[in-house]
C-alpha positions in Angstrom: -14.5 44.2 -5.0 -11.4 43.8 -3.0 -13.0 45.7 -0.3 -15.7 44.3 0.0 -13.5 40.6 0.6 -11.3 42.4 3.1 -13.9 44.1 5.0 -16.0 41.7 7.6 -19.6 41.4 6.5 -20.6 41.0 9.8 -20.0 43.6 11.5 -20.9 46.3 8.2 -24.1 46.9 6.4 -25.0 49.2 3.4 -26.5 52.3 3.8 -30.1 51.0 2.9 -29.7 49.1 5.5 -28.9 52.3 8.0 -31.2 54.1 6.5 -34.4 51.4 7.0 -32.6 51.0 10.9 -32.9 55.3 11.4 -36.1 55.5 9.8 -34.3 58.4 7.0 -33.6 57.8 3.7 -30.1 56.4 1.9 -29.5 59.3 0.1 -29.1 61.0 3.5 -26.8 58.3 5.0 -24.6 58.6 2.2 -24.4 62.1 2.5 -23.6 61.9 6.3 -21.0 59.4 5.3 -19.2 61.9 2.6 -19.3 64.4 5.3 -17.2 62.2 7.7 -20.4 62.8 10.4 -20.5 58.8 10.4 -17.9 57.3 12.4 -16.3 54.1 10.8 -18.4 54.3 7.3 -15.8 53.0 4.5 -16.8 53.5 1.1 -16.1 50.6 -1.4 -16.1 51.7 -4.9 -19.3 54.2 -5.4 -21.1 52.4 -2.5 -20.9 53.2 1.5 -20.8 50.8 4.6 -21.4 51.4 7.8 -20.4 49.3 10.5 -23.8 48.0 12.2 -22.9 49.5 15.9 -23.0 53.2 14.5 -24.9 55.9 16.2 -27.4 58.0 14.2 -25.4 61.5 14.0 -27.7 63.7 15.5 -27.4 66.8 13.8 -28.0 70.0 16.1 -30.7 72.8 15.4 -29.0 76.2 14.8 -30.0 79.2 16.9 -30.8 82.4 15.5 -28.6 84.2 13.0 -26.4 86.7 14.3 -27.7 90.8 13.8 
């Protein structure tokens, strides 16, 4: 909980929150967040944040596999 107090409230919201805002689902937000592909995401015990200005991490389509 001492994150949570130290952290404004503000300016952060939960990953249900991020994922209602990108139209995906938590599960995926917290997974971009363990990958570090969320810039600014602080986790507070088991649960994520992520600061309400943050970008949806567009993730890139790969091209065909090399021969």
């Amino acid at each position: 909980m001492y994150y949570i107090v130290c952290m404004d409230q503000n300016k952060m919201q939960s990953t249900a929150q991020a994922a209602a805002q990108w139209s995906i689902s938590p599960m995926w937000v917290r997974k971009l967040c363990q990958q570090g592909r969320i810039k600014g995401a602080i986790k507070a015990g088991r649960d994520w944040f992520v600061p309400i200005n943050a970008k949806y991490p567009h993730l890139y389509k790969r091209g065909p596999k090399p021969a």
